[in-house]
C-alpha positions as CSV (number, residue, x, y, z in Angstrom):
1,X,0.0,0.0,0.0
2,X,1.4,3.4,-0.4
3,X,2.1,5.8,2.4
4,X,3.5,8.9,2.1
5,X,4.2,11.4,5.2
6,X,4.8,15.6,5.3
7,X,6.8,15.9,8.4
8,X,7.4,19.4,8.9
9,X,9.2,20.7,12.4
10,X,7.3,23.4,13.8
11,X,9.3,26.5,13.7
12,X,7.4,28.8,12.1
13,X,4.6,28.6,9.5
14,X,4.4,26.6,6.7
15,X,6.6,28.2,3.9
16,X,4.8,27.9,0.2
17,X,7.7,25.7,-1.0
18,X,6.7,23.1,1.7
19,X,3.0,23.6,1.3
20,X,3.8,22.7,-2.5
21,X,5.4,19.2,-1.2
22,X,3.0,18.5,1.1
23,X,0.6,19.2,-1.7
24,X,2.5,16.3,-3.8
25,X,2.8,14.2,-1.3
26,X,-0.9,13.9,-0.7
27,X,-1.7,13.8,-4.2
28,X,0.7,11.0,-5.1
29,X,-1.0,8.8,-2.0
30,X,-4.5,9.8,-3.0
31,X,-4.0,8.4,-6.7
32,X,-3.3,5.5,-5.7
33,X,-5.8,4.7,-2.6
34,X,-3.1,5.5,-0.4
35,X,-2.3,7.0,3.0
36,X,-1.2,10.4,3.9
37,X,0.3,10.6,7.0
38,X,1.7,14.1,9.1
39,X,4.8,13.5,11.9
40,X,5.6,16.7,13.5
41,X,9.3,16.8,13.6
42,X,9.9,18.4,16.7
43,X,13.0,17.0,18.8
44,X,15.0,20.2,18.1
45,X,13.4,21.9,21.0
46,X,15.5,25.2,20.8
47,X,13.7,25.9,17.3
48,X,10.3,25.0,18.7
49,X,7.9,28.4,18.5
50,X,4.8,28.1,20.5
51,X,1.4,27.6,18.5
52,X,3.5,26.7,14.9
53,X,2.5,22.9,15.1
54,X,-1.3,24.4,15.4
55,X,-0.7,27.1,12.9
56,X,0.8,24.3,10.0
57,X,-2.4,22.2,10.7
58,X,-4.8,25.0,9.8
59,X,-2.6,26.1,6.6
60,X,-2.9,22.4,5.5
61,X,-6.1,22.4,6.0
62,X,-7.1,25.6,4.2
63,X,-5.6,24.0,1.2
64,X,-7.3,21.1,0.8
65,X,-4.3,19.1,2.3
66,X,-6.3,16.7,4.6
67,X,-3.9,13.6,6.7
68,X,-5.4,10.2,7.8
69,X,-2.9,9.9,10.8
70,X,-1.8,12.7,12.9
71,X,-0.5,13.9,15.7
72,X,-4.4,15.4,16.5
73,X,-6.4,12.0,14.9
74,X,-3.9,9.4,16.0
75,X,-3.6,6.1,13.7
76,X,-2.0,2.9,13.9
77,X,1.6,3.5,13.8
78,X,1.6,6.7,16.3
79,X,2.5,8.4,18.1
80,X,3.1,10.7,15.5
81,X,5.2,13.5,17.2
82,X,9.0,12.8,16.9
83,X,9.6,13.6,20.4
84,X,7.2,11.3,21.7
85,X,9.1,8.4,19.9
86,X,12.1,9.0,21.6
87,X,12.3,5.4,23.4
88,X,12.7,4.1,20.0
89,X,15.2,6.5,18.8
90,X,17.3,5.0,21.7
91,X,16.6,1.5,21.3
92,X,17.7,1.5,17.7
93,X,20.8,3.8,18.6
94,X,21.3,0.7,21.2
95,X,21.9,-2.0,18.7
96,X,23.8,-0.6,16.2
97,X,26.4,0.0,19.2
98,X,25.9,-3.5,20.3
99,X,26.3,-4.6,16.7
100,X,29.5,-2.6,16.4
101,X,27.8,-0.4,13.9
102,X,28.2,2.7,15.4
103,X,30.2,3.7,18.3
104,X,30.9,6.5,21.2
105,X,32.5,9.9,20.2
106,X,34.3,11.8,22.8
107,X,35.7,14.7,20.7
108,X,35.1,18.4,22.3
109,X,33.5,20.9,20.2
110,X,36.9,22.8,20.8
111,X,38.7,19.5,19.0
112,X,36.5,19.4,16.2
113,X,36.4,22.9,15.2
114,X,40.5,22.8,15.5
115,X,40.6,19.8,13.2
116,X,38.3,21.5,10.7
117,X,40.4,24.3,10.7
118,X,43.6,22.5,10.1
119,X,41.7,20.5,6.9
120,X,40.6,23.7,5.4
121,X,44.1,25.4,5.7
122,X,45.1,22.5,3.6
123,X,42.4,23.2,0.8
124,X,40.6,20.0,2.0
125,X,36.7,20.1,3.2
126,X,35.8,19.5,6.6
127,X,35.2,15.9,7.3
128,X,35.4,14.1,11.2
129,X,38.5,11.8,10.2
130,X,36.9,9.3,12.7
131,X,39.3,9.8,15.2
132,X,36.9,8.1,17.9
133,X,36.2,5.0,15.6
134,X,39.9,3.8,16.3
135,X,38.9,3.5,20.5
136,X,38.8,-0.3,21.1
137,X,35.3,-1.4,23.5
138,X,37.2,-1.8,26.7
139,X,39.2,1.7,26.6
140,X,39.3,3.0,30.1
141,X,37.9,6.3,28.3
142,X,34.8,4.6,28.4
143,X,34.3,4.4,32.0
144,X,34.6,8.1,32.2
145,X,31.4,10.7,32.4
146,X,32.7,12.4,29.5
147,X,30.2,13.3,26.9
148,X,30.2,11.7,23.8
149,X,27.6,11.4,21.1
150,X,26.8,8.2,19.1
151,X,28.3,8.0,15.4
152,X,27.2,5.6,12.6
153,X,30.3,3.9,11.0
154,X,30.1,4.3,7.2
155,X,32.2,2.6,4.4
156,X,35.2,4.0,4.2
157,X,35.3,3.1,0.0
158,X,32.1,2.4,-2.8
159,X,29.3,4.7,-3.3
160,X,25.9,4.6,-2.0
161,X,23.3,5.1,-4.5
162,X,19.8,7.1,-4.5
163,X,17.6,5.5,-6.9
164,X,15.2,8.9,-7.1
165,X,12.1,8.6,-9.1
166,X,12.2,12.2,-10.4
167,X,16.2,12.6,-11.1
168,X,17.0,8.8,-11.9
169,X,19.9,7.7,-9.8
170,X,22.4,9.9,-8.4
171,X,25.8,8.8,-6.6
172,X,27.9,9.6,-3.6
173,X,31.3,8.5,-2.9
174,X,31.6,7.2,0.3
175,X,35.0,8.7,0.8
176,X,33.5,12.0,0.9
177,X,31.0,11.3,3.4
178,X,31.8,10.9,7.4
179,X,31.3,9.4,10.3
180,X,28.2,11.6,11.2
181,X,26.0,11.8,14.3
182,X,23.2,10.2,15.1
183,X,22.2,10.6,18.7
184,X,23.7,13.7,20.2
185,X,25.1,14.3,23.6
186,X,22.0,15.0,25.5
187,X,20.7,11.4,24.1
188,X,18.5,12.8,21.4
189,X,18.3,11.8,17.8
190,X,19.8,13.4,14.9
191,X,17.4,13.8,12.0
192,X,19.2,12.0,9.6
193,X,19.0,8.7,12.1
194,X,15.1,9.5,13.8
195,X,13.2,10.2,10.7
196,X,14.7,6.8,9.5
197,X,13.1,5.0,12.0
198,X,10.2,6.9,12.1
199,X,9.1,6.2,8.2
200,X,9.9,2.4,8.6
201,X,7.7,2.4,11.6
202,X,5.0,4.1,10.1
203,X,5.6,1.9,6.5
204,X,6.5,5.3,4.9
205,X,6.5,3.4,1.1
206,X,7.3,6.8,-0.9
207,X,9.6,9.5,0.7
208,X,8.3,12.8,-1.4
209,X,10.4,16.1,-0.3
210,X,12.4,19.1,-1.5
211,X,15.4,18.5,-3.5
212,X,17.7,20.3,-0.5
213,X,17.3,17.3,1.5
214,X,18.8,15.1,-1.3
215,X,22.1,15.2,0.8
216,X,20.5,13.9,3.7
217,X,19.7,10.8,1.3
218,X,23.0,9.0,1.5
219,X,23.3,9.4,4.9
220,X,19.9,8.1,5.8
221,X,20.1,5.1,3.3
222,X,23.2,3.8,5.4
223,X,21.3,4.2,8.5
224,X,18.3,2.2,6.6
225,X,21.1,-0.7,5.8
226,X,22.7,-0.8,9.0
227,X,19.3,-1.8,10.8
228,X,18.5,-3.8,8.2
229,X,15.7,-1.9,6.8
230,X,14.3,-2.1,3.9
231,X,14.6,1.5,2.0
232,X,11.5,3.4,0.1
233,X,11.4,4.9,-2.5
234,X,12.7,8.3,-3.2
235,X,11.4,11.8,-5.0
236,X,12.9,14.6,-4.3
237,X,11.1,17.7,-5.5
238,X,13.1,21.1,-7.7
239,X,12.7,23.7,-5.4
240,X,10.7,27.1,-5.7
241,X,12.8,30.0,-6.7
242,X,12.3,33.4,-6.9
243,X,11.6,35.2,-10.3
244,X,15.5,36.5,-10.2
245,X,16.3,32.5,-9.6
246,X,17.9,33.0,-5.9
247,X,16.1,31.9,-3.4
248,X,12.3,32.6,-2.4
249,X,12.5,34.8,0.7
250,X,11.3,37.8,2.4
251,X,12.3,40.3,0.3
252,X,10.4,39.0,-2.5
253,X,7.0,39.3,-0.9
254,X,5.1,37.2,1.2
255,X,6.4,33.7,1.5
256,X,4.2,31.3,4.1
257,X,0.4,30.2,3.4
258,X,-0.6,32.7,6.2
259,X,1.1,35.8,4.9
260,X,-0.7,34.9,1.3
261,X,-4.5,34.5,3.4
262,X,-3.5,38.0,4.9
263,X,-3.2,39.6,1.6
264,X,-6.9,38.3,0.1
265,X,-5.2,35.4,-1.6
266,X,-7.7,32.4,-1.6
267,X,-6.8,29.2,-0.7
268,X,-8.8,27.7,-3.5
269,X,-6.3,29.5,-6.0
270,X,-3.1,29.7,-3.2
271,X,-3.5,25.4,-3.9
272,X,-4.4,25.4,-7.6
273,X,-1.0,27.4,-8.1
274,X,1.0,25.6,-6.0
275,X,0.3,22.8,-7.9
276,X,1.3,23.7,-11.4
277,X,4.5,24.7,-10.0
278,X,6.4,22.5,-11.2
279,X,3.7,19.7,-12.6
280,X,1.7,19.8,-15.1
281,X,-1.6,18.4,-15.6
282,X,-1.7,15.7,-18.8
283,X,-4.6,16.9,-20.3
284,X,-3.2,20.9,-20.1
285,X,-5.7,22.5,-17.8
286,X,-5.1,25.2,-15.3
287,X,-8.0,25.6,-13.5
288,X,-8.4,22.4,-10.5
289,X,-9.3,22.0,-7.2
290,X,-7.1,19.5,-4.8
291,X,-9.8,17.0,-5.1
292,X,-9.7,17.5,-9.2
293,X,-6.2,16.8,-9.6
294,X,-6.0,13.7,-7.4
295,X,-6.7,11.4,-10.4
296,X,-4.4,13.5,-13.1
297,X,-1.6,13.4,-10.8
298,X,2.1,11.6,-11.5
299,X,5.4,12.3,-11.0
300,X,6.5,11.4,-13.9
301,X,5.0,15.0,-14.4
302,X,7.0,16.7,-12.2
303,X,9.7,19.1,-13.9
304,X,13.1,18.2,-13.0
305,X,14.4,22.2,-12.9
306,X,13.5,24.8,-10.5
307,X,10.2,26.3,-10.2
308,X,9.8,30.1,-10.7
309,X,7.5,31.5,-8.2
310,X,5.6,34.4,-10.1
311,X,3.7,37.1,-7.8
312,X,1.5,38.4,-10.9
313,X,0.5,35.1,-12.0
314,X,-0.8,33.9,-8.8
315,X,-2.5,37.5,-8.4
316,X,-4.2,36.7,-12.2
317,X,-5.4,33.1,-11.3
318,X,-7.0,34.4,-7.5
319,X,-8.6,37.0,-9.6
320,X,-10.4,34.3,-11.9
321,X,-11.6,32.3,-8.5
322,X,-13.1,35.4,-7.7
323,X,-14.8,35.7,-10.3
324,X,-16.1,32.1,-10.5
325,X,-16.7,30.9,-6.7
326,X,-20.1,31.2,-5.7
327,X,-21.1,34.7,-4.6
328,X,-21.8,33.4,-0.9
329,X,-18.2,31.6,-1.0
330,X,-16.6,35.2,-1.7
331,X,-18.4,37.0,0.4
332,X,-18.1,34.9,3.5
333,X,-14.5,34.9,2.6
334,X,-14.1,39.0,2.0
335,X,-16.4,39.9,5.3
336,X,-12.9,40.0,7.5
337,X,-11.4,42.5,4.7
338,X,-14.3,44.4,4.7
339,X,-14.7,44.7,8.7
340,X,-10.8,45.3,8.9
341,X,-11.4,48.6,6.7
342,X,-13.9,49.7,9.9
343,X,-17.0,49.2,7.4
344,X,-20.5,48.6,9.1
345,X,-22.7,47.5,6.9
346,X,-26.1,48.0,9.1
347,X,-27.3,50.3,5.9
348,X,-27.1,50.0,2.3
349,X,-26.8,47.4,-0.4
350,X,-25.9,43.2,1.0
351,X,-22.4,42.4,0.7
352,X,-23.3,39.1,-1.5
353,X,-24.6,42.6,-3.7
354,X,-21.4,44.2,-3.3
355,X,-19.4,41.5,-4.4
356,X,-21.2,40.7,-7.6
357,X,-20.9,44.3,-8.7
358,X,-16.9,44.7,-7.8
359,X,-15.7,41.5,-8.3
360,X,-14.6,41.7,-11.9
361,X,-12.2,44.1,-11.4
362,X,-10.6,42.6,-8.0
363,X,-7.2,40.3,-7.8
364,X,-7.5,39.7,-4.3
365,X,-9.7,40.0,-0.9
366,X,-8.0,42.8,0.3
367,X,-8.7,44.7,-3.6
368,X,-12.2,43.2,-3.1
369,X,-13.1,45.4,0.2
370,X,-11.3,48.4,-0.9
371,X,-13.1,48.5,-4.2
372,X,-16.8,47.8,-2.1
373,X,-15.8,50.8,0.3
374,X,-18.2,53.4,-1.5
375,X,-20.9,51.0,-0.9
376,X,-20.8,52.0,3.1
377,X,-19.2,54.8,3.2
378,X,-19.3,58.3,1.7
379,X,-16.1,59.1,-0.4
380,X,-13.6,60.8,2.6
381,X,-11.1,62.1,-0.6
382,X,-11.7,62.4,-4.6
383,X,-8.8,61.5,-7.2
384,X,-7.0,64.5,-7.5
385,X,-6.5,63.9,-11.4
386,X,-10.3,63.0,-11.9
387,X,-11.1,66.0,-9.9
388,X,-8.7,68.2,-12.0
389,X,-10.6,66.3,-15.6
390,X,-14.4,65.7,-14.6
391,X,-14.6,68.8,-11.6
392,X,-12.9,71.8,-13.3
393,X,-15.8,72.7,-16.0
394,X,-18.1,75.0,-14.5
395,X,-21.1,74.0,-15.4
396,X,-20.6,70.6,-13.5
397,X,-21.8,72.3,-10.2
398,X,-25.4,72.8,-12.2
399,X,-25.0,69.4,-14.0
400,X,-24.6,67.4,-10.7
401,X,-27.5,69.0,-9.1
402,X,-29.7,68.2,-12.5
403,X,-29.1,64.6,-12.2
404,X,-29.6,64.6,-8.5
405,X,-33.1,66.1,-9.1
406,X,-33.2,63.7,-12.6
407,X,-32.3,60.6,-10.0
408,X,-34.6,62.0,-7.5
409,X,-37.8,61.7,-9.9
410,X,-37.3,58.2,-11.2
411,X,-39.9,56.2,-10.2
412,X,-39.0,52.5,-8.2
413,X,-39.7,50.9,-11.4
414,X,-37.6,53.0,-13.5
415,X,-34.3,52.4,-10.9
416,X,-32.7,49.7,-13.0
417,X,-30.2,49.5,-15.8
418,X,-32.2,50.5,-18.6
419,X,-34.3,53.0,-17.0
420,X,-30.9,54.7,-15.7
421,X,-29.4,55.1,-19.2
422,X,-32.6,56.2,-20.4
423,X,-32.8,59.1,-17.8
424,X,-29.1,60.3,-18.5
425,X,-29.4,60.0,-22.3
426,X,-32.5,62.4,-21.9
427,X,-30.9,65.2,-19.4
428,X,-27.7,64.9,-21.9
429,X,-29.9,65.8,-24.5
430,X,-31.6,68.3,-22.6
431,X,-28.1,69.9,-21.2
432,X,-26.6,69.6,-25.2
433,X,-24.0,66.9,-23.8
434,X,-22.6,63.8,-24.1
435,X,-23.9,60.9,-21.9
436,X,-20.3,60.9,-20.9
437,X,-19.7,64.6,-19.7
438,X,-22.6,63.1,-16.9
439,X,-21.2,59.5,-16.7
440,X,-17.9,60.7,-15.6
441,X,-18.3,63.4,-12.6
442,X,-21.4,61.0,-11.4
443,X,-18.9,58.4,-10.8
444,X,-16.4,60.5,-9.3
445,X,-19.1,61.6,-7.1
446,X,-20.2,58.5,-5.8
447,X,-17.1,56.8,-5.5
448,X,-14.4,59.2,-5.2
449,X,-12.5,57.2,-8.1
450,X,-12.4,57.5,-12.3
451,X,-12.4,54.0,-12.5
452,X,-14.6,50.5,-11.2
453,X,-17.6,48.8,-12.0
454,X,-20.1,50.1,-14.8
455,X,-21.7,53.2,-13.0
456,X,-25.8,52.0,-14.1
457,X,-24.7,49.0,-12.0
458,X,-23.4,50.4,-9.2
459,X,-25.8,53.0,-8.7
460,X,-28.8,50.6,-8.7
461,X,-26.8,48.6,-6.4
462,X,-26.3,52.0,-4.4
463,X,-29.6,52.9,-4.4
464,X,-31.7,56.2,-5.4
465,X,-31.9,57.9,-1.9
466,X,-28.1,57.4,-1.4
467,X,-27.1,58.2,-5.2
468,X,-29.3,61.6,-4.7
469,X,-27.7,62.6,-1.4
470,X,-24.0,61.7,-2.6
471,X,-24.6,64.3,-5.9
472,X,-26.0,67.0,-3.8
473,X,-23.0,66.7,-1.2
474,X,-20.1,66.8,-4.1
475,X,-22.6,69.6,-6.0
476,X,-22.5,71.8,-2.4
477,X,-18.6,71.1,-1.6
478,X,-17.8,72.5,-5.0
479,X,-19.5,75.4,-5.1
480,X,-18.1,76.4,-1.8
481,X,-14.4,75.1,-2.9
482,X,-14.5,72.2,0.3
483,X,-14.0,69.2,-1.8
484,X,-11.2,67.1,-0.5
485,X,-8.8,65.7,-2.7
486,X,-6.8,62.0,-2.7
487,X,-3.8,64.2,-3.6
488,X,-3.5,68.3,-3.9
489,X,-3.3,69.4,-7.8
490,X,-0.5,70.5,-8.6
């Protein structure tokens, strides 16, 4: 049966290029009936930040990324929080110094950092030169309370081999690796020996991560061959780079699942673009949910180069969610936005209203409530430029207040699309203007911008008594010269 596993540590939130692998993960167990399983990695207890391990569930979650066994569900092979596993760790660390596999290190921190010193004056990498490994089992060092930590003994000659299913197989000479640690001095595990036991206890068949861990691969394999285990199978993921092709970081934007929620990104589209970064879909397509994917998905699909994270075409593909999710979907999703802005929307037009009249022209959430603003709330400031193209004729004083009283006369079954153009074609013609010398200023009235949704549209959605009252405000600021602008002409 396959079984994959995400098994973040929880140091922080959960970065979009390990969302993206968790993402794979799951998929690949899904096609195939599988299991998913999540192992919080957390025996590095200096990195540990309080509430992360919650904070990674709900990202997870948020994308459609759901686990069958989990630190918060349980399953068969629990428990599934490194640190709780730490009796095995031991155990295991146990035999292979029984077995002669792996023995005691007494080196100071002081005598390693001298020797790595003396290798690199010589041009030579650092490498532990097993110094230890030469200490025969009944050296009186041994009854000492020195610390030591536990090393696996490697081959000192051959290669180890990772047969990978994305890069084919890759090789590392033994010579270059060393004798590394695998429990430290305190008695805790290394992660290159603990999350070897941990995916053979929990019959991890398919080991799916970034392509940075690939070094770790080696070293893990001869841990899985000195207990005797047998080894899954390998895919190690291109990473995520940013659109200069260093790597993805803070000063390229937001990086982590919850930064990308804060800015109005949904997690529909956060998890439909994570996916096609680096995979494509066999039939082409673009547009699919988590649950859509799970039968398209390989990874014999998975590009074998860096991904190149791209702000603008996440922003473009979060746009077209909002424009096809169910109005109540968006809504329920924008009301924080909205509410953040200090909106109340006791009075006026329902935001599913709202949203169906802005959405079109939105990229995100946060765009969404900015552009619904005028809905609540009377413009505070007017574009300076608009004010300086649509304000400065001075006839628009008289023109504002004609379409206010225009406005004011329509009838409750004349307040609708038609019966609006109607009523501004006829005062145009009655003023010897174009629809548009009236289409312009209303807008800027109303909304304070040049620019949005089609103005018949939004000012049925507005409503008559607040379209009047909005007309007759900017009409009485201008003629006393009180109108306050975005940004002073100039």
């Amino acid at each position: 049966m396959v079984r994959t596993r995400y098994a973040p540590s929880p140091s922080g939130t959960l970065h979009i290029g390990g969302a993206r692998t968790a993402l794979f993960s799951f998929l690949f167990a899904k096609h195939y009936g599988g299991d998913f399983v999540l192992r919080v990695e957390d025996t590095d207890r200096a990195r540990l930040v309080s509430g992360s391990e919650e904070a990674l569930m709900r990202s997870m979650e948020s994308l459609g990324i759901l686990w069958d066994e989990g630190p918060d569900v349980g399953g068969p092979y629990g428990p599934y929080r490194q640190s709780e596993r730490l009796v095995e760790h031991q155990r295991y660390a146990a035999q292979l110094l029984d077995e002669g596999k792996a023995y005691r290190c007494y080196c100071t921190p002081e005598e390693l950092d001298a020797a790595r010193k003396a290798r690199q004056a010589q041009g030579l990498p650092p490498r532990y030169m097993g110094t230890c490994r030469k200490i025969t089992v009944d050296d009186p060092i041994h009854q000492t309370h020195k610390p030591y930590v536990l090393r696996l003994k490697i081959p000192l000659s051959g290669v180890t081999v990772v047969d990978d299913m994305i890069r084919g197989h890759v090789s590392f000479d033994n010579a270059i690796l060393d004798d590394f640690v695998i429990v430290k001095t305190d008695g805790t595990p290394t992660y290159n020996f603990a999350v070897v036991i941990d995916d053979w206890a929990m019959h991890i068949s398919h080991v799916i991560r970034a392509e940075e861990h690939l070094s770790n691969t080696p070293k893990q394999i001869l841990v899985y061959e000195a207990l005797n285990f047998s080894l899954p199978q390998f895919a190690h993921i291109p990473m995520v780079l940013a659109p200069d092709r260093s790597k993805l970081s803070k000063r390229h934007g937001a990086t982590s699942v919850e930064e990308y929620a804060a800015q109005g990104i949904l997690p529909e589209a956060l998890a439909n673009y994570l996916l096609l970064l680096g995979w494509s879909a066999p039939d082409g397509r673009e547009f699919m949910t988590v649950a859509d994917a799970i039968p398209l998905f390989s990874l014999d699909r998975v590009q074998h180069t860096a991904a190149v994270y791209d702000q603008k075409k996440l922003e473009w593909m979060n746009a077209q969610y909002l424009k096809s999710l169910p109005v109540t979907t968006v809504a329920q999703a924008v009301r924080p936005f909205v509410e953040k802005l200090g909106i109340t929307m006791e009075h006026g037009p329902s935001l599913e209203e709202g949203v169906e009249l802005v959405r079109e022209r939105a990229h995100t959430l946060q765009d969404l409530a900015e552009g619904m603003r005028f809905l609540w709330q009377n413009p505070e400031e007017y574009d300076a430029k608009g004010v300086d193209k649509h304000f400065s004729n001075p006839e628009v004083v008289a023109r504002l207040q004609a379409l206010a009283e225009t406005m004011e006369q329509l009838s409750k079954d004349q307040w609708h699309h038609d019966g609006l153009v109607q009523a501004f074609d006829q005062l145009a013609t009655q003023l010897g203007i174009k629809r548009a010398e009236l289409i312009h200023p209303c807008r800027l009235a109303l909304t304070g911008r040049t620019v949005g949704p089609g103005l018949f549209e939004l000012v049925v959605v507005l409503g008559q008594e607040e379209t009047v009252a909005r007309l007759l405000t900017v009409a009485t600021a201008l003629s006393r010269g009180a109108l306050k602008l975005e940004h002073p002409i100039g």
